[in-house]
N, C-alpha and C positions, 0 to 999 in steps of 0.2 A: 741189525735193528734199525725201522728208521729214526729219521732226527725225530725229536720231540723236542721243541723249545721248551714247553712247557714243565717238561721234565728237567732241562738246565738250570732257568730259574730257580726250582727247588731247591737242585744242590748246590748252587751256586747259595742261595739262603744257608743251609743246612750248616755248609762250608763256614758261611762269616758267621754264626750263629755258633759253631762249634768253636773258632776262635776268637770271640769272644770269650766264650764260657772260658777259655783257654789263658785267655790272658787274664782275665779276673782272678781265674785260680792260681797262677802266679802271683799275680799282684798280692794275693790274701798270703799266699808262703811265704812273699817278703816283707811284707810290710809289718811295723811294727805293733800297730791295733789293728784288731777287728771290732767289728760295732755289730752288735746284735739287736734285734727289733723283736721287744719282749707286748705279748697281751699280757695282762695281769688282770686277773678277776679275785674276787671275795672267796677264801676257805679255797681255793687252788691253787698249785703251783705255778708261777710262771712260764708259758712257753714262748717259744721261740719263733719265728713270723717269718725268718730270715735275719742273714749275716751281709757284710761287705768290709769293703777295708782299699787300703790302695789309692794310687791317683784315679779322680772319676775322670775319665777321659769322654765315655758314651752316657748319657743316660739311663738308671738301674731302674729296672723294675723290679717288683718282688710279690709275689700274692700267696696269702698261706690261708683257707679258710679251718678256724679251729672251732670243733662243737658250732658248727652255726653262725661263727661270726668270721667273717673277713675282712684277714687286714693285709689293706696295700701300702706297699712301701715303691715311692719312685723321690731317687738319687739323683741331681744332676749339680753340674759346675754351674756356675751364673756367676759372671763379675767378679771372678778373682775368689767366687765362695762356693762352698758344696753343701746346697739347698735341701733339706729332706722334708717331704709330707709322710705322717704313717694316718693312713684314715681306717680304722674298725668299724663296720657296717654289717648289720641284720637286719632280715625282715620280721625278726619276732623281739620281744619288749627283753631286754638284758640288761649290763651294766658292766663297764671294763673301766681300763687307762690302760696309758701306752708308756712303753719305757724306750730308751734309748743307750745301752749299754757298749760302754767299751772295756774290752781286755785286752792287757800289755804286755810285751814281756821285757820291755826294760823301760827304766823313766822314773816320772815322779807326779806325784798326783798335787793337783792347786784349785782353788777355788777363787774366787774374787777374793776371798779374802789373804790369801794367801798359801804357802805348801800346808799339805795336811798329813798328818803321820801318823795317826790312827783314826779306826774306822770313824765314820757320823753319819748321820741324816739328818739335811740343811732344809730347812724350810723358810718362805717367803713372805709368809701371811698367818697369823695367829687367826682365831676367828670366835674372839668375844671384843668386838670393838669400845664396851665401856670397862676392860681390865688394862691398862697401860703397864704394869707389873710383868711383861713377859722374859723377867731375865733365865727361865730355865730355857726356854727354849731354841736351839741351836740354829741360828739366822745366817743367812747371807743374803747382800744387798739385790743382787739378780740372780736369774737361774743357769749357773755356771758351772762346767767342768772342763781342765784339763792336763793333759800328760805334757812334763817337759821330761824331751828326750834328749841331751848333750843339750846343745843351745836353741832348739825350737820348740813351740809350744803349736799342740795342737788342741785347741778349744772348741767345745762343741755347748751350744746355748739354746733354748729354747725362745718361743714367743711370749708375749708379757703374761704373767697370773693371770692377768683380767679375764684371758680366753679360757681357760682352765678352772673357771668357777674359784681363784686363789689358795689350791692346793697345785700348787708347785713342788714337787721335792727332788732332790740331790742326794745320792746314796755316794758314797766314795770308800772306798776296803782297801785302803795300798799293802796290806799280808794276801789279800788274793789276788793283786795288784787287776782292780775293776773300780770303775766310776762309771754314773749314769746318770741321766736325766729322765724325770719321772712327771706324767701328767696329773696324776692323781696321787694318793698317799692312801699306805699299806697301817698307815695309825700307830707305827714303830718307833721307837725310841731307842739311841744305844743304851742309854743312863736312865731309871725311870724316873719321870716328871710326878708331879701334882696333877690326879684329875683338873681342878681350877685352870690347869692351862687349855683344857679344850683342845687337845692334840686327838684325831679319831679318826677310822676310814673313810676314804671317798673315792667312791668311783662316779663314773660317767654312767649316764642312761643313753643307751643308743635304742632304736627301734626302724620302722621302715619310714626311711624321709630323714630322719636323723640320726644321722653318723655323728662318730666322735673323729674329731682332726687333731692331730699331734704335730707342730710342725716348727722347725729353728737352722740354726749352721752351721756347718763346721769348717774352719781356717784354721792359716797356719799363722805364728805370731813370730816373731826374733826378738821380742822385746829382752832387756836387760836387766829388767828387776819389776817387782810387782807395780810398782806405778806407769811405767809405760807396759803393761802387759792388760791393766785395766784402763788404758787409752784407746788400746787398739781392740778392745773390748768394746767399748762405746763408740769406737769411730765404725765398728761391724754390724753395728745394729743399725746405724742411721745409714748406711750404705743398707742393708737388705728391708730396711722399712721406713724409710727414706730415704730426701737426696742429697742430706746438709752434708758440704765435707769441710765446716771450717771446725777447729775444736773446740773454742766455745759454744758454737751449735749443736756439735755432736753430743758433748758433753751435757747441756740443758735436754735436750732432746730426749734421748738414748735413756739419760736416767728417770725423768719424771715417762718415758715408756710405760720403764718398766715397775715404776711405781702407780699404773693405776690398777685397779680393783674392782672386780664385781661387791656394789654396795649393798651389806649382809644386814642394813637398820630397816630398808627400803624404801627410803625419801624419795630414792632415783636408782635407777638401771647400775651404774655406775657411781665413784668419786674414784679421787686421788688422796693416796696418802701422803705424810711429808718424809717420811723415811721409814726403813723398816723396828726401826727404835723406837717407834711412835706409837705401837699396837696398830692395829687394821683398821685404822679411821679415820677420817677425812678432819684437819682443822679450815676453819672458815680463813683467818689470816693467811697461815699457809697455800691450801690452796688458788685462792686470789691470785697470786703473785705466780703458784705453778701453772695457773691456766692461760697465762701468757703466751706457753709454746707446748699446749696440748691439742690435740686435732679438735677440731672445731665441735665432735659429736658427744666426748668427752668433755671439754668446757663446760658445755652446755647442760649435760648430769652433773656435772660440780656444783654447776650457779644452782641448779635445779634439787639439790638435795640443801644447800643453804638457805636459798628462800622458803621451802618445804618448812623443816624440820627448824628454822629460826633459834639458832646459837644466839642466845643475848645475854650482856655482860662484855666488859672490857670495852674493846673496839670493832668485836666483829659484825653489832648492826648499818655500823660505816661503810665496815667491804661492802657486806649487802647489799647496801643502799646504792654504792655506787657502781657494784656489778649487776645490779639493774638495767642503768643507765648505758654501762661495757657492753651485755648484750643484745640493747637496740643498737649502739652502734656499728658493732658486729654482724647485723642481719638478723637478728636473732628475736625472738619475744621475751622477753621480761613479764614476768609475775608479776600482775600488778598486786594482788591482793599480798604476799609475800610482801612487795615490799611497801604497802602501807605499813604493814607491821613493824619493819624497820622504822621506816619514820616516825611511825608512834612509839616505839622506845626511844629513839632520839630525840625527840620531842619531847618527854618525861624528864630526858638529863639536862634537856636546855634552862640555864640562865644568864635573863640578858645577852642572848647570843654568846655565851661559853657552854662548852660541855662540859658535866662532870661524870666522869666515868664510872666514877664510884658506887655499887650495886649493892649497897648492904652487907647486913649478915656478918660486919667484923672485918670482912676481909678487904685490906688495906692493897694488897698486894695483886698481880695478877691484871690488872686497869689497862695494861696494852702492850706490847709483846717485849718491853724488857720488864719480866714478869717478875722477877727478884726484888723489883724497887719498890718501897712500899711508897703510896700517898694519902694527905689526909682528905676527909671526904670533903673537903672545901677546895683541892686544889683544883687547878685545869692544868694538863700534860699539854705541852706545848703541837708536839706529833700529833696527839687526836685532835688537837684544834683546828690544824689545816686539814686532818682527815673528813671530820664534819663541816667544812667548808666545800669540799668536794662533795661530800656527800648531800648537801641542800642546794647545789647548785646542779646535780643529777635530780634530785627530787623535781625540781621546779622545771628541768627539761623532760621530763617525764611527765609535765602535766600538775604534778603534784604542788600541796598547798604547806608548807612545813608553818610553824607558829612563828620560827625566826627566821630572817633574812640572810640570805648568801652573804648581801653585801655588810653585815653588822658581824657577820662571822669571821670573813675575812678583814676587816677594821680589825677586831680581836684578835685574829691571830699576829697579822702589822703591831700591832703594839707588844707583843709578847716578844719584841726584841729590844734588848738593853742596850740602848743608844751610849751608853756612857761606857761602857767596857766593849763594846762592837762584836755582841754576840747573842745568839738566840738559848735561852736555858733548857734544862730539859723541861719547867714546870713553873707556873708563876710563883711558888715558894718554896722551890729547891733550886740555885741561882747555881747551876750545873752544867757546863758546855758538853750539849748530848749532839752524837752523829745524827741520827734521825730526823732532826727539828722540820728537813724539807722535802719530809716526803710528802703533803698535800703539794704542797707548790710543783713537784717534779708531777704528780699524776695530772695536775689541771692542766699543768703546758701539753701532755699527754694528750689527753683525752676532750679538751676546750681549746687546745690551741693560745692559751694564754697564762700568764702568772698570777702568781695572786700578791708576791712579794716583790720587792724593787730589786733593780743590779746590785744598788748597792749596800743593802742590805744583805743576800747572799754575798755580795761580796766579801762586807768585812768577817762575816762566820767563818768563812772558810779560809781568810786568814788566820783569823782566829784560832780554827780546828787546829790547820797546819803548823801552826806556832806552837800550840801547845799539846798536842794531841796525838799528832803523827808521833811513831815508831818506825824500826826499819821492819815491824812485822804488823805494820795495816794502820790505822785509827785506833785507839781506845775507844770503845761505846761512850760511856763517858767518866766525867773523870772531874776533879780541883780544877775549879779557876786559873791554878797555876800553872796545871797540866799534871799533878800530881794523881795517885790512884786515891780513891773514895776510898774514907774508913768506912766500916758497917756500920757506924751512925748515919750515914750520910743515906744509905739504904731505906731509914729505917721511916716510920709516923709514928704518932702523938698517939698511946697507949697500945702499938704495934709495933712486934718485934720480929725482925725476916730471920730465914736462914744463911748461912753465908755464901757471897755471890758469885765465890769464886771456886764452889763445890767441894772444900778443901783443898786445894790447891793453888794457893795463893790470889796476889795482884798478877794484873795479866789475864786472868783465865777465865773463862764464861763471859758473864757480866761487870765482872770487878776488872771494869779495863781491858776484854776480849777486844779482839777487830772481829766485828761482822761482815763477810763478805757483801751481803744483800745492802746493808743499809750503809756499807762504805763509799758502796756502787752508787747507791741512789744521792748520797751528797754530792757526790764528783759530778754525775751527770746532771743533776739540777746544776753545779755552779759552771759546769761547759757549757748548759745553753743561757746562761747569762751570762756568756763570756767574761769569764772573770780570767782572771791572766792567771797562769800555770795549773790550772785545771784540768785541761788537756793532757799536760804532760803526766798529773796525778793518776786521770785517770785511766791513762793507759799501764804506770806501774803499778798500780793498785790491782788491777785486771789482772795481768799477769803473776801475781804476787802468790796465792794459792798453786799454781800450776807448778811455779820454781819451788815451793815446799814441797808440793806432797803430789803432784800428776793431774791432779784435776781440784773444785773447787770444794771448800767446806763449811760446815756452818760460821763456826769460829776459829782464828789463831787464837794462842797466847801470847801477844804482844811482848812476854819477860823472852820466852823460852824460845818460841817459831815454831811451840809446837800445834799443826792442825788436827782440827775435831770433826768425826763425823763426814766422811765422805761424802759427794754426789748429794749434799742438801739440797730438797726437792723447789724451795723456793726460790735459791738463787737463781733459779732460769729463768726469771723476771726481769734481772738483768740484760739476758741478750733477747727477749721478744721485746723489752722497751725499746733497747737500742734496734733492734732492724724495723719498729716501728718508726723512730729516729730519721733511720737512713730512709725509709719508705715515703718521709715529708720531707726530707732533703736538709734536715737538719742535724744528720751526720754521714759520716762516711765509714768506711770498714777499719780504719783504723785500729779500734780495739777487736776485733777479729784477726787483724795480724799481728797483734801486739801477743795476744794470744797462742797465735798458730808459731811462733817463731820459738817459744818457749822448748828446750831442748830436756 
């Protein structure tokens, strides 16, 4: 016969092509899952797309067209992770999701929240934004699964809700020992719910031009217990969807990801929520603070569904106002007409350059986000005082005409400190040492490059706090004079009676003396840049302080017990875009980033 090159090539193909196929099929005999790539349509059964399993060593393809619709599946390793896209495409008008299923034959099934030991279906996003009530419905914080086999965890996650129109769901069965990650939702419940909760089908619309993409990662973890198992969780997601590798970064990052949302009011394209605890909706204060270290396009639907849709009451035409101002300085356009309307409600509360937050209607409570405290409608809250100091000193950078003066605001809020006892209250007539008092003054140095309060005035508060205030589990929010916890009198206003602040569970807890991580942070960082002496040291154990609890950070401790609440709280990551805003003027350094990252 003669030579044919062209003919060796082939089998030389044929050959590596055959061994391949060879060694995958090994790999699938030994390994211990296989991961199936399921289409799911409406009224049919699940099929099958393709299988894999094993170390990826090559890049997988996979293509299976079903009834019309094809879906490809391609596999590869990237960066220590193995990357999967499933994309479902038609040229005629349909409707699917894509699943991601593994079956095992020994191990243990977990979720972010922890092992699971009978079957559920976890979902990420409720979808009636004005029902807060959603305790039937079985949550978890991201979209998680995985198998621990002897000591390794193999986790497989998908990309955030948002891309998913926020039907995300997690199926896990440990009797037929399978878990999966799902694009869409099949409207199932193990336990039946209450129509009212709005659980139903959804699939994707695909046609020609638009396909549907399914795409996330799968690693291996060695973590020790569920707290470093949901680190290395959030350190996998800023690694495949960013590049932050310190773990307060990762941690702000990674979680408010995966807490943003396709917005279902439609103010805007988009918001974020503050936790999955929160029902499916964006709050104005929260937000604020998580749009710190959310992608610039994302912010920007945040700002843009609060200047829309105008949340007014409490303190949220403040944020507003001043996230107006955030995004001209950002590059960005601001609303102006939005935020007239902030200004003209702040402008309603103004007297003699004090705010009064107080909005009618009875309710005493609710006036700014430690929402348990009631005030009478004559007082001024010390916190929204400097908030509305920032906020008319945005307005008037903006061009804007406010009725009162930046500079009569901030006089007001200078005098709202008690020279004789050497400290700021929470309110001109609750004489109360609250954490909070300097978060206007921390956003101006922010955002103006300057204070609005003296050194030494931060200074003696924060001896103050520290004297009375400190625990070895964070700040009390606030508390006695003495440093004692607030009876519910102390809660309470003139013909208004609260509930109790400590949600039954005593002093310590919530607001009866909780430590807030966000607003622990924001004191320590204000009195670091007005170098007050042992601030720094504060604030870096303070920083650390959530991580040596419980893995990562949370809304609140309980200052009695040490016990934290409420994982991966969407606001705290205000803290670390302040701070690398910080380090970016040269007015800090990474410090609390190692303070952080050292935490074992």
């Amino acid at each position: 016969m003669p030579y044919n090159p062209f003919s060796m090539n082939f089998n030389k193909k044929l050959a590596a092509a055959a061994l391949l196929l060879l060694i995958n099929c090994t790999a699938m005999a030994q390994s211990n899952i296989v991961w199936s790539v399921l289409l799911e349509r409406a009224n049919k059964p699940a099929v099958v797309a393709g299988t894999f399993s094993g170390v990826i060593i090559k890049p997988i393809t996979l293509n299976k067209t079903i009834d019309g619709i094809k879906v490809s599946t391609v596999v590869k390793s990237v960066n220590g992770q193995v990357r999967f896209v499933i994309t479902a495409s038609s040229t005629q008008l349909d409707s699917c999701y894509l699943s991601l299923k593994a079956n095992y034959r020994s191990g243990t099934i977990y979720t972010y929240l922890g092992e699971e030991k009978a079957e559920e279906i976890y979902r990420e996003s409720p979808h009636n934004p004005r029902n807060v009530g959603f305790a039937d419905i079985k949550m978890q914080d991201l979209p998680m699964i995985a198998i621990k086999d002897g000591s390794v965890f193999t986790v497989a996650l998908n990309d955030s809700p948002i891309y998913y129109d926020n039907y995300t769901t997690q199926h896990v069965n440990p009797a037929a020992k399978e878990a999966g990650l799902s694009s869409g939702d099949n409207g199932k419940t193990i336990e039946p719910i209450p129509a009212t909760m709005n659980v139903h089908p959804y699939y994707h619309v695909i046609q020609a031009g638009k396909p549907h993409v399914f795409n996330g990662i799968i690693f291996k973890s060695t973590a020790d217990n569920i707290n470093n198992l949901r680190k290395d969780v959030l350190f996998a997601i800023a690694k495949r969807w960013n590049t932050i590798t310190d773990r307060l970064g990762a941690t702000s990052w990674s979680s408010n990801y995966m807490l943003l949302r396709k917005n279902e009011t439609g103010f805007s394209d988009y918001w974020v929520v503050p936790g999955i605890k929160y029902s499916n909706k964006e709050y104005t204060r929260d937000s604020f603070w998580q749009s710190f270290v959310l992608p610039a396009k994302y912010a920007a639907e945040s700002y843009k569904h609060e200047s829309k849709s105008q949340q007014h009451g409490s303190d949220r035409p403040l944020f507003t106002m001043i996230w107006a101002y955030r995004t001209k300085m950002d590059g960005g356009t601001p609303d102006m007409v939005g935020a007239q309307k902030s200004l003209d409600y702040i402008d309603a509360h103004i007297r003699n350059g004090k705010f009064y937050a107080y909005d009618g209607a009875g309710l005493k409570n609710f006036q700014y986000w430690l929402d348990v405290m009631a005030f009478d409608e004559d007082d001024v809250i010390t916190a929204n005082q400097g908030l509305m100091a920032v906020a008319l000193l945005s307005a008037e950078k903006l061009g804007m005409h406010p009725k009162a003066s930046s500079e009569l605001a901030i006089k007001n809020y200078r005098a709202m400190f008690n020279s004789k006892v050497g400290y700021f209250p929470i309110s001109e007539k609750k004489d109360l040492p609250c954490v909070d008092v300097l978060m206007g003054d921390l956003l101006a140095q922010l955002i103006f490059g300057k204070p609005l309060l003296s050194d030494e005035m931060v200074r003696s508060h924060f001896n103050y706090m520290e004297k009375v205030a400190k625990t070895q589990y964070g700040y009390k929010d606030v508390c006695m004079p003495n440093g004692s916890f607030c009876p519910t009198s102390a809660y309470q206003a003139k013909d208004f009676k609260i509930v109790d602040p400590s949600i039954g569970l005593g002093d310590g807890n919530y607001q009866a003396g909780g430590s807030w991580f966000l607003y622990d942070m924001q004191f320590l960082m204000d009195s670091y840049l007005h170098k007050v002496p042992g601030a720094r040291k504060e604030l870096m154990w303070r920083g650390a302080l959530d991580f040596k609890l419980g893995g990562t950070y949370f809304e609140f401790i309980n200052t009695v017990t040490g016990t934290p609440t409420k994982a991966n709280q969407g606001w705290n990551a205000a803290v670390y875009g302040i701070w690398k805003k910080l380090m970016a003027k040269g007015l800090a350094d990474n410090s609390l980033l190692n303070a952080v990252n050292q935490v074992k």
